[in-house]
Each structure stands twice: as structure tokens, then as C-alpha cells.
C-alpha positions as CSV (number, residue, x, y, z in Angstrom):
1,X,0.0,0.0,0.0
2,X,1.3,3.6,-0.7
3,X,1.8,5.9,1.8
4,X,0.0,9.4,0.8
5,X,1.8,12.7,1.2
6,X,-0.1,15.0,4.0
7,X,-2.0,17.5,2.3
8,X,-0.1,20.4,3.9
9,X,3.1,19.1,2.2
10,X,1.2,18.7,-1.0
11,X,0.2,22.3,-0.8
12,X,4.4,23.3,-0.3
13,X,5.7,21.2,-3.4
14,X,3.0,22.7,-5.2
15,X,3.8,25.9,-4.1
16,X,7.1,25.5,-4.9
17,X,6.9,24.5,-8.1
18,X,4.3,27.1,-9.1
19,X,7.0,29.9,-7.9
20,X,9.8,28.2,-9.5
21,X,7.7,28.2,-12.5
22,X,6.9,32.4,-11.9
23,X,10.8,33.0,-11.9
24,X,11.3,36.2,-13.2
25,X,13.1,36.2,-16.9
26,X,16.6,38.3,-17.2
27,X,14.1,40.5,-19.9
28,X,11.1,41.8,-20.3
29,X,9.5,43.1,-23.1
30,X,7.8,46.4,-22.7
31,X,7.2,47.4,-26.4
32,X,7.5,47.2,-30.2
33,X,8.3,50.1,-32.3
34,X,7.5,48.9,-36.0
35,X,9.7,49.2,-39.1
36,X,7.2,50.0,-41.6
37,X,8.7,50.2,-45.9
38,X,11.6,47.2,-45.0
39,X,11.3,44.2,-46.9
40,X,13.1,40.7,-46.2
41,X,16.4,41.3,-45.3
42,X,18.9,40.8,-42.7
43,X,19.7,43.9,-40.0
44,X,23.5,44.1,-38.8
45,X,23.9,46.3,-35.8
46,X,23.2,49.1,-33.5
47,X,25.0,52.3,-32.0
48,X,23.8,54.3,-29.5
49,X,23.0,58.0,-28.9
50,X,22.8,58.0,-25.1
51,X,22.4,61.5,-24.4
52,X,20.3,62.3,-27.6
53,X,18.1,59.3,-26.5
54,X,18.6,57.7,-30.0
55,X,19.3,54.2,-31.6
56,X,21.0,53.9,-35.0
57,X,20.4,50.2,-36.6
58,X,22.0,49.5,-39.6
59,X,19.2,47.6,-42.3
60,X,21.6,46.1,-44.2
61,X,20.0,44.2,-46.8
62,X,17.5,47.2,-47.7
63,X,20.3,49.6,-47.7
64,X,19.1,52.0,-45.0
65,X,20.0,53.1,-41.5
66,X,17.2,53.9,-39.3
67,X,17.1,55.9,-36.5
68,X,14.9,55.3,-33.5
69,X,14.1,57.9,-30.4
70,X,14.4,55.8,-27.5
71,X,12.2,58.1,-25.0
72,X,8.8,57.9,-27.4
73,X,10.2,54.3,-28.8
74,X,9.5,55.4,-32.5
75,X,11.0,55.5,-35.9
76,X,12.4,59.5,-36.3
77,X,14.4,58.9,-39.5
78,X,15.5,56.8,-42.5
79,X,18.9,57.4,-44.4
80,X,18.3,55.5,-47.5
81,X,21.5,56.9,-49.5
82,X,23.3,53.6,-49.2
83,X,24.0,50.1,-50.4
84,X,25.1,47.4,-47.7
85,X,25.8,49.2,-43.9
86,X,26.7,46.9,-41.8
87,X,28.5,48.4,-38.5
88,X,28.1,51.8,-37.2
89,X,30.2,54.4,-34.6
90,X,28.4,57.6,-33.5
91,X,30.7,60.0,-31.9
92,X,29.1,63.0,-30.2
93,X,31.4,64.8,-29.4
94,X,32.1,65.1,-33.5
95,X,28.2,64.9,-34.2
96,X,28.8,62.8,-36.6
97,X,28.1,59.0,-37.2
98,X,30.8,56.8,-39.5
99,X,28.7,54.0,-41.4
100,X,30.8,51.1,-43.0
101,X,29.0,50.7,-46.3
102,X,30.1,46.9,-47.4
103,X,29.0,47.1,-51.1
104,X,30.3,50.7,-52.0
105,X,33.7,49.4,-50.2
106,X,33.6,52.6,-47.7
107,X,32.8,54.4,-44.5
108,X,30.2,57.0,-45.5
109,X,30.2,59.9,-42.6
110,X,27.4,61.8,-41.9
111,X,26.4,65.0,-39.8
112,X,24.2,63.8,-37.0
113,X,21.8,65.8,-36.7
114,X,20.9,66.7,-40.2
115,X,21.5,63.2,-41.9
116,X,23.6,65.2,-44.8
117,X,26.7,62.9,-45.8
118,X,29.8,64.9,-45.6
119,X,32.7,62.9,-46.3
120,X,33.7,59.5,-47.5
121,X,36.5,57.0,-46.6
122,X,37.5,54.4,-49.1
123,X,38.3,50.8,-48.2
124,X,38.6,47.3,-50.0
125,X,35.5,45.1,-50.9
126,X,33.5,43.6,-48.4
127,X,33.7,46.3,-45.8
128,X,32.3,45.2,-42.3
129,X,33.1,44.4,-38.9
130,X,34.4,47.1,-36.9
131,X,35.7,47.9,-33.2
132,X,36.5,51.8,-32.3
133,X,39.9,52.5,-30.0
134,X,38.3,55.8,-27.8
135,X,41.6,56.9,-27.1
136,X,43.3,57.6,-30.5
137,X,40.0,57.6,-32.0
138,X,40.9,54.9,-34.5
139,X,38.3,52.5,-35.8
140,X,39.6,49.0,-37.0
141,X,37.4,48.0,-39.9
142,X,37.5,44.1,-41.8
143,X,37.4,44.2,-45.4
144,X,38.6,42.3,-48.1
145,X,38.9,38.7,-48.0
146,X,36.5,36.2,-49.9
147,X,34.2,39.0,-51.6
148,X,37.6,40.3,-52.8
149,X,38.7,37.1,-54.2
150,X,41.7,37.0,-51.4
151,X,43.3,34.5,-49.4
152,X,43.5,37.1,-47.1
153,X,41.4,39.9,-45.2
154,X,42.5,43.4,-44.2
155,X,41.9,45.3,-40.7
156,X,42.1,48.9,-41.9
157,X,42.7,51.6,-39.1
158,X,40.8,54.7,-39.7
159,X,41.6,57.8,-37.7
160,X,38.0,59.5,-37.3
161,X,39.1,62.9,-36.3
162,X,40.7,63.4,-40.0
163,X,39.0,61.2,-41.8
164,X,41.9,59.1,-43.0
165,X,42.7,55.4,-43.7
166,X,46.2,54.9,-41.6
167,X,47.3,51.6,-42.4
168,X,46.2,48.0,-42.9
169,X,46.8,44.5,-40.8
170,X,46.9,41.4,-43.0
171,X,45.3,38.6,-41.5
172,X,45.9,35.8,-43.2
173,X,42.6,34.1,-43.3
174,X,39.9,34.7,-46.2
175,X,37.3,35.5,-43.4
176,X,37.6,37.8,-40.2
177,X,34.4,38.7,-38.3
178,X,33.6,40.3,-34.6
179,X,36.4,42.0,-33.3
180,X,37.2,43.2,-29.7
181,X,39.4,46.1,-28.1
182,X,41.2,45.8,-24.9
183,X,41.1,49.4,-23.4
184,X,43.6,48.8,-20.7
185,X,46.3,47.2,-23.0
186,X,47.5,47.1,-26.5
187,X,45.6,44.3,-27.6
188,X,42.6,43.7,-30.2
189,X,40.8,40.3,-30.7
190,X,39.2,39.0,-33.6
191,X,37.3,35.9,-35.2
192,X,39.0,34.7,-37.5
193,X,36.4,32.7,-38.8
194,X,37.9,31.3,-41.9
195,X,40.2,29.1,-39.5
196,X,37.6,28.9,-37.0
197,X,40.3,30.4,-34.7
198,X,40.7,33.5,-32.4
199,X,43.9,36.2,-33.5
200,X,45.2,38.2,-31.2
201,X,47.0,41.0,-32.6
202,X,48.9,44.2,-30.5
203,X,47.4,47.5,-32.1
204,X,50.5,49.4,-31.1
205,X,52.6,47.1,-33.3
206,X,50.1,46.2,-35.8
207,X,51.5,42.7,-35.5
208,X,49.4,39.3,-35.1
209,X,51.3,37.8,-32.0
210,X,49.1,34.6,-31.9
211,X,46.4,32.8,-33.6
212,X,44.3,30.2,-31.2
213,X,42.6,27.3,-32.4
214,X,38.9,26.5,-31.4
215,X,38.1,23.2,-30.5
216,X,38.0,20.4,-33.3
217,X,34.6,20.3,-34.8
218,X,33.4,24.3,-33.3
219,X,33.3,26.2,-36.5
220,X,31.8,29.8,-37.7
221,X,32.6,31.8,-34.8
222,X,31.1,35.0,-35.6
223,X,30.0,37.1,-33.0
224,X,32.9,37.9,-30.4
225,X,32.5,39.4,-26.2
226,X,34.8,40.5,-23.8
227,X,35.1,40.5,-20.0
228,X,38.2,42.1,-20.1
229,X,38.5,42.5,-15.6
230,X,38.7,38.5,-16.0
231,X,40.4,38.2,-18.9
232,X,37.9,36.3,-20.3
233,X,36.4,36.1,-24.5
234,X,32.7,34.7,-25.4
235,X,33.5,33.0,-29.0
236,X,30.4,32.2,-30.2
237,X,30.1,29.7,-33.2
238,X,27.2,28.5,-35.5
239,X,28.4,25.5,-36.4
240,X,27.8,23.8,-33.8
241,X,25.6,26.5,-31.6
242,X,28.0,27.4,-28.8
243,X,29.4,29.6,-26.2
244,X,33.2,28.9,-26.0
245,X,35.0,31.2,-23.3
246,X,38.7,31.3,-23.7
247,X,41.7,32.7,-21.5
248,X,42.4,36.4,-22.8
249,X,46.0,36.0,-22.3
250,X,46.6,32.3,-23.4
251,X,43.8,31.1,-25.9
252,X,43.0,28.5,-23.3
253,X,39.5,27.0,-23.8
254,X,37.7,27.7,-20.0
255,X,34.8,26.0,-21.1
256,X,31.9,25.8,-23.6
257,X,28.5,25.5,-23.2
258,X,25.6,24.9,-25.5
259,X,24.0,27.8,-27.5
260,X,21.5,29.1,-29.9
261,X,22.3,29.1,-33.3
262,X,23.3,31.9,-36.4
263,X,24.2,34.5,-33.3
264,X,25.3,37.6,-34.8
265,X,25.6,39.8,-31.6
266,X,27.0,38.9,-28.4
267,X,27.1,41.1,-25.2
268,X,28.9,40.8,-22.5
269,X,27.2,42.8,-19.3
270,X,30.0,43.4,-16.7
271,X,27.1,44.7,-13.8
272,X,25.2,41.8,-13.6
273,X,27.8,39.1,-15.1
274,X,25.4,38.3,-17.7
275,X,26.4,37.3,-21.5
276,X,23.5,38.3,-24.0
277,X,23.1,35.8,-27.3
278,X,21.1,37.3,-30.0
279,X,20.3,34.4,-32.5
280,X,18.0,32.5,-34.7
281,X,14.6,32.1,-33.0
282,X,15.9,32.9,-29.2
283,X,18.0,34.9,-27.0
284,X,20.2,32.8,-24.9
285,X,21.3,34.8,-21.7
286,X,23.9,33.2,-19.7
287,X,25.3,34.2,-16.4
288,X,29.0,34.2,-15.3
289,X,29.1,32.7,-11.8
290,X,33.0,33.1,-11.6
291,X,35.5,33.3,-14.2
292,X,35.6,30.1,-14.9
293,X,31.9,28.9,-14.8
294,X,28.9,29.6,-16.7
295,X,25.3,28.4,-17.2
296,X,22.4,29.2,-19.1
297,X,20.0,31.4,-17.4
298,X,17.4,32.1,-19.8
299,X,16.4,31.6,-23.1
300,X,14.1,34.3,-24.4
301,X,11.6,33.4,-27.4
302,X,12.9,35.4,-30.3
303,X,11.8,35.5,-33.9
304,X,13.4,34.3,-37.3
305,X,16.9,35.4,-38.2
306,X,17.1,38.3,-35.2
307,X,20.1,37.9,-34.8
308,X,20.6,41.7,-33.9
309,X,20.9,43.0,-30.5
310,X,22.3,46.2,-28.0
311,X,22.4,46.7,-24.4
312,X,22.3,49.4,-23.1
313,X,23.0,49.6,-19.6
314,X,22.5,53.5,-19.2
315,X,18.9,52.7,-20.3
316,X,18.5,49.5,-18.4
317,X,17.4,48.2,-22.1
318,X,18.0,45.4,-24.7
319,X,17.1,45.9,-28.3
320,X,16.7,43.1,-30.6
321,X,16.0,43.7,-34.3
322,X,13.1,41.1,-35.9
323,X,13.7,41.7,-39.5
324,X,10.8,41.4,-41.9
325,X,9.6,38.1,-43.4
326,X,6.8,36.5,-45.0
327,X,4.2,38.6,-43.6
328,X,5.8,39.7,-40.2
329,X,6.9,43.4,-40.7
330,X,10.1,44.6,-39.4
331,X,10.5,45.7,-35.9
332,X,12.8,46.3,-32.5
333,X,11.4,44.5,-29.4
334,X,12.8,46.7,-26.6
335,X,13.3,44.9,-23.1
336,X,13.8,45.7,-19.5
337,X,16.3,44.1,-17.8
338,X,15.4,42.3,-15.0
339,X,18.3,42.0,-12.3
């Protein structure tokens, strides 16, 4: 014969289930602003206006930027004057925003508040990824590579306070992606995606002083985070969907962890240890319990191919861009975070 539970102790289980259940998500969405004229097409990524309470999101396959007001959450303005923008810098203190233009093989500047392009910066084919140095005021832009029918890609340093391509790094891989800066040091990070390997190069020098190998069978790493207090990297790769965090200053592997897939954006939030993965259907949000371990602490429902995402911690806001398809217009879900 069984022996039954008292039904006090029922009542607690059940109770604790139903407020395990209840756990608060790391986001949660507060609104939509729509996207209205973009067709099917992939976004690329954001930059933020802080003090102007605006959002620039770069529509790359409709060949438009769009700029959002983040106090009424609307659509302000479209710049439609371009081909393929894929990564964007806004510097205020300039007024001006520097938009790498992938097709036309340039950085198109314009003047921030009136939209008007003022000044172009040529670069090889396939200009994309880019990281910007605050302190020189450089931005390191990939170009080149497979669209350019090389074995090689090019990281092109670009001084924004004169407009002027300095130099080029040869990286000597036919596909670079996310790159990251290290502000208290010399070093810059990158995907190198073509070996499905991490570079890291010293800025000062402009010299690759080593290339790390992922794991056998990890490829695609794309999208690329930094914790740079722990000396820590979030490689993310599509092939399979992971999270691989590596030593800073070695290449070790930590650890690696199972992901979404076709991530584009990764974020690493140093206030509440968190790691944001914007990919193909979800957002993955892991937490960092110590350097050297991880685990998944959410995964948000997303939408197909938004793969686009900012945080903003002045804000207290994530923005994820749904891109149109089928029938589903274009939009940014904007989210609170939830500490």
C-alpha cells in the first residue's frame, strides 16, 4: 500500500513549483516600435545615442540606416542613400556618425543631426566588422577577404578625427568577423572565422602575435565578447551552436557550453555578469558565476533570423531587431532588464 503525502506538504511542493515556474526572466518586453517600408532582409547592428536618446540600426539588406528615439520608442528617420551598412560608430562629441557601407567598399560619414553625408573613406571590398579604439580615436574596420577574391582579409585603421585610412593588418585568413578592443592594454581580438580560430594582434605594433585554435569540430565563430576584468572572450560559433570562453591571455578553452544558433551579436554585461546571445529564434542569456563557470539562465523566445541585438545599460534596455519576413513586418522589441 502507498503511503500518501499530508496534504499540507502537498500544498508546499506545489507551491514550490508554481513559484519556480513564476521566476522572473533576465528581460522583459515592454514594447515594439514597427519598421514599416523594409522588406526581407537581414539587419547588422546598433549604436547608440545616449544623451540624444537615439538608436542607429544599420538595415543592411535594404540599404538604410534607421534611426529610433528611445524616450517615445518610435521610428524618427531613415537614411536611404546607401548600399550594404553593416556596423556603425556615433561620436558625439564630432556629431557625426561613421557607417561602413560593405558594397560601395567605404565608410560614408554623416552629420548627425541633419542626416547630410559629408565625407567618405575608401576601403577594399567587403567592408564590415568594426571595433573603435576611444583613445586615438581609431576604428579597425575588416574588409577584403573572400568578396575580394583573397586569401587574405585586411583590418584597416581609420583615424575618425581626420577622416583618413592609416594603415592596414593582413590577417591571413579569407574571413575575419567580430572584433574586440582591450582598453587597458595594446591588444585587439578578432574571429578569425575562416580558420575557425581567435587572433590576437597588438594594435600598437600592428602585428598578429598569436592565432588560437577553437576546439576540433566548433566552427563559424562570428560574434565575439569581452570580459576584459577576468580576462575572459565569449567566441560564439554557429556551427555547432556554442558559447566557447577562452583565457584572454593564453587562448585556453575555459569551457563551452551549448547555445543558440546563427548568433550575430553577443554582449557581455559586466554589472550583472550576464552574456547576452542574439540568435535564430531565441535569446540565450547566460550568467558568469566566476570566471571560470557559466550556465544558461534564460532563453528568451525570439523571432526568425534576429540575430541583432544592443544593451544598453544606461537605459536598463535590450534591443533586438526582428527583421521582416513573409508577412511579419520589421520591428525592435525593446526589453527591460530584469536583475
Amino acid at each position: 500500500m502507498k503511503r500518501m503525502l499530508p496534504f499540507t506538504l502537498l500544498i508546499f511542493f506545489g507551491m514550490g513549483a508554481s513559484l519556480k515556474a513564476q521566476e522572473p526572466k533576465p528581460l522583459k518586453l515592454i514594447v515594439t516600435i514597427p519598421l514599416p517600408g523594409l522588406h526581407d532582409g537581414d539587419f547588422d547592428h546598433f549604436a547608440p545615442d545616449i544623451e540624444g536618446h537615439r538608436l542607429f540600426l544599420t538595415a543592411e539588406e535594404n540599404g538604410k540606416v534607421v534611426v529610433l528615439n528611445t524616450s517615445t520608442n518610435k521610428l524618427i528617420y531613415t537614411i536611404e542613400d546607401l548600399k550594404a551598412p553593416h556596423s556603425i560608430l556615433y561620436r558625439k562629441d564630432l556629431k557625426k556618425l561613421f557607417i561602413v557601407d560593405g558594397e560601395a567598399s567605404e565608410i560614408k560619414v554623416y552629420d548627425s543631426d541633419s542626416y547630410q553625408m559629408t565625407g567618405v573613406i575608401k576601403l577594399s571590398v567587403d567592408a564590415d566588422s568594426m571595433v573603435y579604439d576611444p583613445k586615438p580615436n581609431y576604428m579597425y574596420v575588416v574588409n577584403g577577404g573572400r568578396e575580394a577574391h583573397a586569401p587574405f582579409s585586411l583590418i584597416s585603421i581609420v583615424d575618425t578625427n581626420t577622416l583618413k585610412k592609416l594603415g592596414d593588418l593582413k590577417i591571413d585568413s579569407d574571413r575575419v568577423e567580430a572584433m574586440a578592443i582591450e582598453l587597458s592594454g595594446p591588444h585587439l581580438f578578432c574571429n578569425i572565422t575562416g580558420k575557425n580560430a581567435v587572433g590576437e594582434i597588438d594594435r600598437e605594433k600592428s602585428k598578429v602575435l598569436a592565432v588560437w585554435p577553437l576546439p576540433a569540430g566548433d566552427k563559424q565563430n562570428v560574434a565575439l565578447a569581452f570580459d576584459e576584468a577576468n580576462h575572459r572572450l565569449f567566441v560564439v560559433t554557429r556551427q555547432p551552436g556554442k558559447l566557447i570562453v577562452l583565457d584572454s591571455e593564453s587562448g585556453k578553452v575555459i569551457t563551452s557550453l551549448t547555445a543558440v544558433g546563427f548568433v550575430d551579436d553577443a554582449v557581455y554585461d559586466a554589472r550583472d555578469k550576464r552574456i547576452y546571445l542574439a540568435g535564430d529564434q531565441f535569446v540565450d542569456v547566460f550568467q558568469e558565476k566566476d570566471p571560470d563557470h557559466y550556465a544558461l539562465l534564460a532563453r528568451i523566445p525570439g523571432s526568425y533570423r534576429a540575430k541583432t541585438a544592443l544593451l544598453v545599460p544606461e537605459e536598463n534596455r535590450y534591443y533586438l531587431a526582428v527583421p521582416h519576413h513573409n508577412n511579419h513586418e520589421a520591428e525592435v522589441r525593446v526589453y527591460e532588464v530584469q536583475h
